[in-house]
N, C-alpha and C positions, 0 to 999 in steps of 0.2 A: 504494500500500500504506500503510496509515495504520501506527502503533507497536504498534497491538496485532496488528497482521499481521505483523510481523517479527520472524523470526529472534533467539530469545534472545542469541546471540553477534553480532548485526548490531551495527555500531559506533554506526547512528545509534538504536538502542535501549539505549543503556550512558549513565547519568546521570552515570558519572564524563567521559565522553567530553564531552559537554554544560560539564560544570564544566571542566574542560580546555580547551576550545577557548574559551569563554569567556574565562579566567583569558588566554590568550595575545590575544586579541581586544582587552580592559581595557590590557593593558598597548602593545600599538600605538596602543590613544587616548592613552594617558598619554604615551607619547616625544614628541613637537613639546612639550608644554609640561611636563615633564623636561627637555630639553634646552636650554630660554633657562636653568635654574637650573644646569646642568652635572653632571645627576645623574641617577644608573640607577635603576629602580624601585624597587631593593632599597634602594640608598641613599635613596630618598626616604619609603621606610618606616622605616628606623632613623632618619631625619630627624622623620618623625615622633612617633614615640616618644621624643624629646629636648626636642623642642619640648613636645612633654605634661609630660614629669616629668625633665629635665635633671638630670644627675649622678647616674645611675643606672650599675648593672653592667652589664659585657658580657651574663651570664646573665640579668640581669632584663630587658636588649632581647632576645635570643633567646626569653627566652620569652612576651615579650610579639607576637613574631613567629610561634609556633610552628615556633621553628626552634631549630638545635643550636648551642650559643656556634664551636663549632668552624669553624661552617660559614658564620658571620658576621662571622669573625677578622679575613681577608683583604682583605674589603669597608672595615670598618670602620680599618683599618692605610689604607687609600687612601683616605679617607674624611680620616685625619688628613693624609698627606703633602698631601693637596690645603688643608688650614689647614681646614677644616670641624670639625673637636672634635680633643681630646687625647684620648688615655690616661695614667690613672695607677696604678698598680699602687699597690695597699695594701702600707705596710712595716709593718701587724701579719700580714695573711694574704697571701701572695703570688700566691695563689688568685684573688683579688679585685683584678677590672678597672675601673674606676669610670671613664666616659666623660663627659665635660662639652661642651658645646660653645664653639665660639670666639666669637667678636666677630660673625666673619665668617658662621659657621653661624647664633648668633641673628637675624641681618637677612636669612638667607634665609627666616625665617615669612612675610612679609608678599609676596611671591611664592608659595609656599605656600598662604598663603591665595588666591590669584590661578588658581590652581592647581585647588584645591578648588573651587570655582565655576566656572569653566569644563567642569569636567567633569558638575557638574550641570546645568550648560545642556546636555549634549552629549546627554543621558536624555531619551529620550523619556516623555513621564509627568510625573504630581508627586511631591511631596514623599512623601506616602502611599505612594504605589506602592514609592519606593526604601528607606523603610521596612519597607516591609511585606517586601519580598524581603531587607533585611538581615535582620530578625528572624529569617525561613526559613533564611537560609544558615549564619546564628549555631547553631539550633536544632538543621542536620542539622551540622553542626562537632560538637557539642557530644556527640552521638550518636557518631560516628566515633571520634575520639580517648574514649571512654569502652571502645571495643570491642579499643583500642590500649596503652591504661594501665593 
């Protein structure tokens, strides 16, 4: 049965199902080399986002994640006990969480970077191709969350 034969509710005809199992799929390549850095996906996404633009808010990494600061809290609280960044609370707004990384968090980029290239080799394809599917996936985000805000 090819897609256009199946069943509007068939799970393998649902393009979220697609981005789903995908998104869990990325993140099993990602663990072996997650794990020589000592860091969960999640953390290695707020990892990233520090490494770009350090001393930045809790809110401005959430929403550089599209996710909720609340929902990042936890993460990023273990994140510090492990010596990977501080938190400082602002003494003019106490609203405002301003995360920096440590000594120890900046010398994890260059593993990071290690990181980043391995999983480009793991692509089948060029450079073009993961491009090009970034652009798509940017484009349908962008679509999504417009139907949501």
């Amino acid at each position: 049965m090819t897609d256009r034969q199946l069943s509007p509710l068939a799970l393998e005809a649902q393009i979220c199902f697609d981005l789903y199992s995908t998104s869990l799929a990325m993140t099993q390549v990602y663990k072996p080399y997650l794990e020589e850095l000592n860091l969960t996906y999640t953390q290695y996404l707020i990892m990233l986002v520090l490494w770009q633009n350090d001393g930045i808010s809790l809110k401005e990494i959430a929403t550089a994640l599209f996710q909720k600061p609340g929902a990042l809290t936890p993460v990023v609280k273990r994140m510090e006990t492990d010596g990977l960044l501080k938190r400082v609370r602002s003494k003019e707004d106490e609203r405002y969480m301003q995360v920096t990384l440590t000594k120890e968090g900046q010398m994890l980029k260059q593993k990071g970077l290690r990181v980043n290239q391995c999983m480009r080799e793991n692509f089948a394809g060029d450079n073009q191709d993961l491009n090009t599917l970034s652009l798509q996936l940017k484009q349908l985000r962008a679509k999504l969350r417009s139907t949501i805000d």
